[in-house]
N, C-alpha and C positions, 0 to 999 in steps of 0.2 A: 504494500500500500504506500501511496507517495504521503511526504510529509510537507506539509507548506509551512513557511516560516517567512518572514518581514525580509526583505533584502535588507543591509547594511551598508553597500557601497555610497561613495560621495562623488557624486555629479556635477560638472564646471558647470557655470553662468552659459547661458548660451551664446557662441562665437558668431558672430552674423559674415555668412560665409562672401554674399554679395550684397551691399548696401543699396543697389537701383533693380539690377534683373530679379525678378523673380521667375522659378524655376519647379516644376513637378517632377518625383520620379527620380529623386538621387540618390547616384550610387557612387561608394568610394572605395578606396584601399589605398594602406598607408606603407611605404617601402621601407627594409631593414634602414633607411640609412636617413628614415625622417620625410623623407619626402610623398607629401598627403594628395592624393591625386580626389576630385570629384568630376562627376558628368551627369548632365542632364539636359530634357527637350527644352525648347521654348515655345513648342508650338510650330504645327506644319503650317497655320497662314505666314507667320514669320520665313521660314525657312532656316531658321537658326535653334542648334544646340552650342549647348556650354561645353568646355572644359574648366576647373580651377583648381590651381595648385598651389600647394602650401610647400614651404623649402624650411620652415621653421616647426614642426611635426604637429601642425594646423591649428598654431594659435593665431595666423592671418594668411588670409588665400587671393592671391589674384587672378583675374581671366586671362587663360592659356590665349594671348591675341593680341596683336600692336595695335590692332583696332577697335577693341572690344566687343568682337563679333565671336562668331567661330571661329577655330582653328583650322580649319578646313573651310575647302569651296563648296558654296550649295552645290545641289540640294540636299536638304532635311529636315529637320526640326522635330521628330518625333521621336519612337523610343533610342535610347543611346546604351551603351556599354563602354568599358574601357578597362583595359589589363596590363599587364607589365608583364616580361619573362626574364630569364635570370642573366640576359644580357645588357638590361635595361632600355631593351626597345619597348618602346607603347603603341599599344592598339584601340584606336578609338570605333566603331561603330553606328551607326546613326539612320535609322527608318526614313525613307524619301514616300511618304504619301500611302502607306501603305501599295506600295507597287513593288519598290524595294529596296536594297541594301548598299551602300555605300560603307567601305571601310577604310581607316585611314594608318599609314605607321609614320613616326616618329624616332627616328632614331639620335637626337639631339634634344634631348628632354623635354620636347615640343616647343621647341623653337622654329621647326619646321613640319611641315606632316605635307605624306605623298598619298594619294586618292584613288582609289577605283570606286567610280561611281553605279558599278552593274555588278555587283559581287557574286549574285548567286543566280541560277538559272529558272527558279522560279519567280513567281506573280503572283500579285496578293496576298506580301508575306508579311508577316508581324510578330512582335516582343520578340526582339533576337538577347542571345546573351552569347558572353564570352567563357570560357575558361583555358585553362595556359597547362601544356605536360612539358615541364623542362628536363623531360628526359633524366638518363641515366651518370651522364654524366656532364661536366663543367662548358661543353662547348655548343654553341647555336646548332649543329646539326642535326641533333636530337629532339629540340624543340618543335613543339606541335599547340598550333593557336585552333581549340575547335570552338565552332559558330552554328547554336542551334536556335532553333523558330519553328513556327508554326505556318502553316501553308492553308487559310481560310476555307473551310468545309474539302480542304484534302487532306492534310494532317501533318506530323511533325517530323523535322531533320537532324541531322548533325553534319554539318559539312570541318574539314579541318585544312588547312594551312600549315607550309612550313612557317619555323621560326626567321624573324627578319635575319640577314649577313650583316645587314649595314646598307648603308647611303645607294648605293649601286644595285643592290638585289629588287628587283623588279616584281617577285614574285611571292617572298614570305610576310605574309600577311595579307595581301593584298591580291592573290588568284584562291577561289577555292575551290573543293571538289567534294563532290559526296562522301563520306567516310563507312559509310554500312556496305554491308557485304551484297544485300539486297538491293542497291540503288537500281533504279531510279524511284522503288517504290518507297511511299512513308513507311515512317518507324513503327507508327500506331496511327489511329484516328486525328482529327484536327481536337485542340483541346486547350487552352491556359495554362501554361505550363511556369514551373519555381526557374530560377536560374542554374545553369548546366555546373555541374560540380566533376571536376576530376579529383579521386583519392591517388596522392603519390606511392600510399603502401602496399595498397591491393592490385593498383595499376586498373581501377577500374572506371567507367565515364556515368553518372547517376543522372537523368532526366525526369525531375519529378512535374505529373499535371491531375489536374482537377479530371475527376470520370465518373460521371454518377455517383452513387455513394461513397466512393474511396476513392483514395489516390492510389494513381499509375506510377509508378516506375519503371523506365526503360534503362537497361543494362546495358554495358559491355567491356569485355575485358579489353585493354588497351595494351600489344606487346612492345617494347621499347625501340625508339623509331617508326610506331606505326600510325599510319595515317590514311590507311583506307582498307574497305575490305574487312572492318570488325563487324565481328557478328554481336547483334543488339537482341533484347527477349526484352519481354514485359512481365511483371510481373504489379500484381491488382492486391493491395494493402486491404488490412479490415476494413471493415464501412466504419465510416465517422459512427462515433455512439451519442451525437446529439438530436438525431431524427433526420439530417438535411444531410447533403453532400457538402464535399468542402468547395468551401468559396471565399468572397470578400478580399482580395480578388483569386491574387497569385496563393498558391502553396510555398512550401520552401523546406530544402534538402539541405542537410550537412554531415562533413566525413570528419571522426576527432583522429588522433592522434594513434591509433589504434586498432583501422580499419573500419570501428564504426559505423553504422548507416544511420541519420536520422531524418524522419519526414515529419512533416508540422501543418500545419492547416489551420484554418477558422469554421466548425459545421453552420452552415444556411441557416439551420431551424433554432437553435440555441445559443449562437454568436460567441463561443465558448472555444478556445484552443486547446488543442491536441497534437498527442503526439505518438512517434510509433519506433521503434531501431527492431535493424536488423544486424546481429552477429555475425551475420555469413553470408555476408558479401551480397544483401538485398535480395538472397530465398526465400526465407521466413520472416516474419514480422509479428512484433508484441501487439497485443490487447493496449489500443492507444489507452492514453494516461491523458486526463484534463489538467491543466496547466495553470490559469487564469480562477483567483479570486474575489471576490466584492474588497476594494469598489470598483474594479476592473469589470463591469457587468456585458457589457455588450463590447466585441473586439473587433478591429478591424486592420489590414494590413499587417502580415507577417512578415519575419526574416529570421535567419538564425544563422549560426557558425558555431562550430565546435572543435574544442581545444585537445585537451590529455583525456586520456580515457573514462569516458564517462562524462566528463563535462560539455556540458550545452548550456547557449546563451540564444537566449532569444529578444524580440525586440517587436512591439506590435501598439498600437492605440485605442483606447478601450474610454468610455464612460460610461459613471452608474446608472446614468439611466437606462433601462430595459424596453428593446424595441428594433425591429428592422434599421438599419443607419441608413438605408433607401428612404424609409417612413418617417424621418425625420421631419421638421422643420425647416424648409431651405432657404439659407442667409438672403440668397438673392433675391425672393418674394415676401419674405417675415423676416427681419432680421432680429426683433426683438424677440419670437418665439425661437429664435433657432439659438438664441447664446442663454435658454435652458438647459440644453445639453453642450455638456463641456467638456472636451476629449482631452485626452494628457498622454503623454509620452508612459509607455510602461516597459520597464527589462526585467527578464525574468531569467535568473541564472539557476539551472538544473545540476546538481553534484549525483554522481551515482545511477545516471540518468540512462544505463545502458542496465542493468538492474531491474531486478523484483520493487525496490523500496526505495525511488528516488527522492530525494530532498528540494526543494522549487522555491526559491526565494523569489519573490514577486516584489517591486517596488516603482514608483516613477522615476523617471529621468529628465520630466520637465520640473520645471518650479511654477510653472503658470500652465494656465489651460491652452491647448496650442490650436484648437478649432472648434467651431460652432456650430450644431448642427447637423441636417444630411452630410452624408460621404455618399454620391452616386456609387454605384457597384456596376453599369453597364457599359465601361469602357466607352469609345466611340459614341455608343449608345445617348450617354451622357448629356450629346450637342444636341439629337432631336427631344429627347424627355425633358429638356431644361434641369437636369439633375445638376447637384455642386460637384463637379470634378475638380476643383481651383488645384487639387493636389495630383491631379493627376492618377494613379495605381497602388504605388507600391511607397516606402522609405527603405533607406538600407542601415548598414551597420557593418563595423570592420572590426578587425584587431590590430591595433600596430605592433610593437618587435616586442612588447612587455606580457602582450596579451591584454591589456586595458581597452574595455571597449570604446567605438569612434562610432557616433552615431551621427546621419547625416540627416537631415529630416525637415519641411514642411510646417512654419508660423501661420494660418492665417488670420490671428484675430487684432491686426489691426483694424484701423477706421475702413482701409482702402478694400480688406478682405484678398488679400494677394496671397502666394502661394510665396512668402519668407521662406529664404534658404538660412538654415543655421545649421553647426554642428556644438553636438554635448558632447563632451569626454570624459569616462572614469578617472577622478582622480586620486582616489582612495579605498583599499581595499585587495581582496584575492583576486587575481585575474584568471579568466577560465584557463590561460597558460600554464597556470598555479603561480605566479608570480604574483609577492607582494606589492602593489604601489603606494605611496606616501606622496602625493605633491602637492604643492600647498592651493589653498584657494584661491583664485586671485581675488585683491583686495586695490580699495584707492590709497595712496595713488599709486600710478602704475607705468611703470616704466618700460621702454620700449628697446632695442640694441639700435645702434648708431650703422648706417650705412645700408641700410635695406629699402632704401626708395627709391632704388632705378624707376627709368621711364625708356622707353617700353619695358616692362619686365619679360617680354616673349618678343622676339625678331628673329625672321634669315639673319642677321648680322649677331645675333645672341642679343643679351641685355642692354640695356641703354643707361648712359650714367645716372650715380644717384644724382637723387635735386636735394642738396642738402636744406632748400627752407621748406620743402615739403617733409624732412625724416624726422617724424616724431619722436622725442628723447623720452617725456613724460606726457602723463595726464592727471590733472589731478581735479578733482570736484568739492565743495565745501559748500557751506551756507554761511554769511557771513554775517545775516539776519534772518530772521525767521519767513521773509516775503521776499527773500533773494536767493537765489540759485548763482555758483560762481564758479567759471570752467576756465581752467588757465591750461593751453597748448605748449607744450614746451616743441622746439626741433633743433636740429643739429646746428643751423645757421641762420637769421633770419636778417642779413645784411639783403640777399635781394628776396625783392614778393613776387618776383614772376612767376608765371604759368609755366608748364612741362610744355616740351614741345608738341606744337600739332594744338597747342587751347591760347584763349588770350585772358583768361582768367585763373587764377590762383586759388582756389576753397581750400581752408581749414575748418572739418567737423568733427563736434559730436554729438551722438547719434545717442538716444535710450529710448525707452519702451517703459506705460505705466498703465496701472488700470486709468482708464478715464471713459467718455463716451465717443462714439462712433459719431460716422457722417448721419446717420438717421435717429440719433437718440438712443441708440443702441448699445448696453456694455461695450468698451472694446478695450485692446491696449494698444493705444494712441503712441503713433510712433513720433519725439518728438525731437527736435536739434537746435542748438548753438552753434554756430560758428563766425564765420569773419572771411572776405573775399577781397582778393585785391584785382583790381581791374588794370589790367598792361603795369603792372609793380607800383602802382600806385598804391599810397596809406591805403591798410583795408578798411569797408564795411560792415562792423557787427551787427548781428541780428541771429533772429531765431522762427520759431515756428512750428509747424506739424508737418508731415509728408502729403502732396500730394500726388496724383498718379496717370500716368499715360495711359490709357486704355488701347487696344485693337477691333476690341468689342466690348459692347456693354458689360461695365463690371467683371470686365477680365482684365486686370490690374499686370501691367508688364513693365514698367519700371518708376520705380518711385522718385519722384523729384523732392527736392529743399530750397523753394524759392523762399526769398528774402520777406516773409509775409509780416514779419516785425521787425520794428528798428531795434538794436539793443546797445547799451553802454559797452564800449569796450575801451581796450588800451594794449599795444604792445612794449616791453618790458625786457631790453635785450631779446632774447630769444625764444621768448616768452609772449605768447596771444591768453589775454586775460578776457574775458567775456560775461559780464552780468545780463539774469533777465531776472523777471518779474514773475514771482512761481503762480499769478491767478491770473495770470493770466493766457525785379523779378524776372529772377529767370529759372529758364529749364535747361538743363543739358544732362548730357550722360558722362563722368566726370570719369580722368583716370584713374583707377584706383593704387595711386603712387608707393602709398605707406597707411599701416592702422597699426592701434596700440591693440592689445588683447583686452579682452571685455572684462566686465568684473560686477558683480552690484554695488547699489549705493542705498543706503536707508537714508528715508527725509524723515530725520530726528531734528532736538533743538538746535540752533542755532550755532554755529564754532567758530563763527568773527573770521580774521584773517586779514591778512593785507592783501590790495588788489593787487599787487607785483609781487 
């Protein structure tokens, strides 16, 4: 019998991964050597998906892009993936309109990336994912990038890729081919399928999807250097024991340390997660185990990863209130009925989890509620029903080199109702690795390292130099009365105020998030800022305000602006932007995102004076 018990782990402040784009459907993974890779759509009217990466182990992430587009040339904009192999080439991925696949490599830390925009020989394909077999031993040859999806009412692939050479290889990552021994025909049925998982111990490829009452499992053993020609079986898990099949949306697989199998889900009819391992190599599978307790009542969106034997971590959204999250209240028709029901981040880290008697620590990973409301469940469907997708499908979650979890995930309850990119990090606590972490909270004020504000951060030519008055040294926040708010900027230089190259303006902000009320009267947490802008290096102007937003469509929120909406008191101070507003109380552009300090809270207690320099 499982035992549930209170998670204990400690959760950072939320890192705001991009301060303007917002973004659904992110996914990350963080390299032995710190370097925190994300991806995600923008939407097929745009034609743009993200990259952004973090080179500081994702306490600040900039867009993989000189010009803050994609990294690559359209088309796309819909589902993405992105992987690394042990050579440190990157493979990006990217859905053109559902027709098809575009994938991209990088063999220069995404300074550059080469395209094939027709990747695979099917039509009307959709949710591709990636996973990476770095072979047996140290050298690219062995490498194998396989790319599975779904083929609409024909059913599901695995096609695979050699590993990139380098700059000159034409071919790895970028031609694929069928991998099943069967081709041309599908693996299984068409179906919604988890992300493709390769185990390095078993050498085996796991495809977990949604099938009537259970989940599917497609196998195949993978021998070393191989890349086509494997033979694949399916194999059909108990039925969910909540009354429904799984859904809500994707499922989700993972391999521990040990050969391990685990399959995970959400049942339709009880909104309740489950779970199921198999000891051998995905033959047999356990009597699923429910996972999720009150006030986790109704869940949505799953992921998982697992570490040493028996450990699993999972990661999914859940609120108490009881009810279809289709059936909800939706923001965009009722916004005051839909921020009754209040979703929160939940991880649930399983010990023993391969086991008769596993242990399931269940706990949040938000500090605040992260959405209101419906959660569409009909993908696509979505745009004719008027249902809220603003998030898109899925969230993810990663482990970096400690085994501390990286979760990447979906704000939307500010005013604008946007689809906020943020990441939470473990800071405290056993990691499913079994590694201890201890790191401290962050706190104000908060200080930043000196020399980290190239401009462009991403070129053909590599990085652009720092601007040293844009490199934030510190941050620090105070009240210096009880009706003041006061934000002093520190940076490295601020002898000149010009703009990075390519802008004529110069922004210094900051950014935080509070309860307050919405555009309609509605709960929300109102995203709000201070800063200061100098025009052609001219003295800057201080001010402040709330975010407003760029839409594409009605209240589909695509990037957030900080026009000048209040004057506010400032002064600079050697190298020092000091900034007062008034706690009761123009332009637009898409800025570059130069340098940020790492996030932190702040409590509005009494008053703590201070000098304004």
């Amino acid at each position: 019998m499982p035992k549930y018990v209170l998670g204990k782990l400690t959760f950072s402040p939320a890192t705001v991964i991009d301060p303007q784009r917002t973004e659904g459907e992110p996914l990350n993974f963080v390299e032995a050597n710190g370097s925190y890779w994300e991806s995600g759509p923008w939407g097929i009217t745009t034609q743009q998906s993200f990259i952004h990466r973090s080179t500081d182990n994702g306490l600040e992430f900039h867009v993989d892009s000189p010009a803050g587009l994609r990294p690559d040339a359209p088309p796309g904009g819909g589902d993405t993936d992105i992987a690394v192999d042990d050579q440190g080439n990157h493979y990006f991925v990217d859905l053109e309109s559902l027709v098809n696949l575009s994938t991209a490599v990088s063999n220069d830390n995404g300074n550059t990336w080469r395209k094939n925009p027709l990747a695979v020989q099917n039509s009307a394909v959709d949710r591709q994912w990636y996973t990476v077999d770095n072979g047996t031993t140290s050298s690219a040859g062995d490498n194998t990038i396989f790319l599975a999806f779904h083929e609409s009412n024909v059913g599901t692939y695995i096609y695979s890729s050699p590993g990139s050479t380098g700059l000159a290889d034409p071919v790895g990552g970028l031609v694929w081919q069928n991998a099943s021994a069967n081709s041309p025909s599908p693996l299984a049925a068409d179906a919604t399928c988890a992300q493709i998982r390769f185990d390095k111990v078993k050498r085996n490829l796991y495809f977990a999807c949604n099938e009537g009452r259970h989940v599917r499992v497609t196998v195949g053993h993978v021998a070393p250097g191989q890349r086509t020609g494997i033979k694949f079986y399916n194999v059909a898990l108990p039925d969910s024991p909540g009354g429904g099949g799984p859904g809500h949306l994707f499922p989700a697989l993972a391999t521990d340390s040990a050969g391990n199998v685990y399959a995970v889900w959400i049942d339709t009819a009880d909104n309740n997660v489950y779970y199921s391992v198999s000891t051998d190599q995905g033959t047999t599978w356990t009597v699923p185990v429910k996972v999720n307790t009150a006030p986790s009542n109704t869940a949505e969106f799953i992921w998982a990863q697992a570490g040493t034997p028996g450990s699993l971590a999972l990661g999914w959204y859940a609120t108490d209130a009881l009810g279809q999250p289709d059936s909800f209240p939706n923001w965009a028709d009722n916004p005051q009925g839909a921020t009754a029901v209040k979703w929160w981040g939940y991880a649930g880290v399983i010990t023993g989890a391969a086991s008769l008697a596993p242990t399931i620590a269940q706990q949040r990973f938000t500090e605040k509620p992260m959405h209101y409301g419906q959660i569409c469940n009909q993908g696509i469907g979505c745009t004719l029903s008027g249902g809220d997708r603003t998030m898109a499908d899925y969230f993810a979650f990663n482990f970096d080199k400690s085994g501390a979890i990286r979760i990447v995930y979906n704000d939307t309850t500010s005013q604008n109702h946007g689809a906020h990119l943020y990441e939470a990090r473990q800071l405290k606590g056993k990691t499913p690795l079994g590694i201890t972490v201890n790191q401290p909270v962050p706190a104000n004020p908060m200080k930043d390292v000196v020399g980290d504000a190239q401009w462009p951060h991403y070129s053909p030519t590599g990085a652009g130099p720092n601007q040293p008055q844009l490199d934030l040294t510190n941050l620090a926040v105070s009240r210096p009365s009880t009706s003041m708010l006061r934000v002093k900027m520190s940076v490295a230089n601020l002898a000149s105020k010009l703009a990075p190259p390519g802008k004529t303006n110069a922004v210094w902000l900051t950014r935080f998030q509070a309860l307050s009320t919405g555009n309609f009267g509605e709960e929300a947490y109102r995203i709000f800022y201070v800063g200061a802008e100098s025009i052609g290096g001219t003295a800057p102007l201080y001010f402040a305000g709330s975010t407003t937003c760029t839409e594409t469509t009605p209240q589909t929120c695509k990037i957030s602006q900080y026009p000048r909406q209040m004057t506010a008191q400032g002064r600079t101070c050697g190298n020092t932007i000091s900034v007062d507003v008034p706690l009761n109380d123009d332009t637009t552009d898409v800025y570059d995102d130069v340098d940020a300090t790492h996030s932190f809270d702040y409590a509005l207690t009494g008053a703590t004076g201070g000098a304004a320099c």
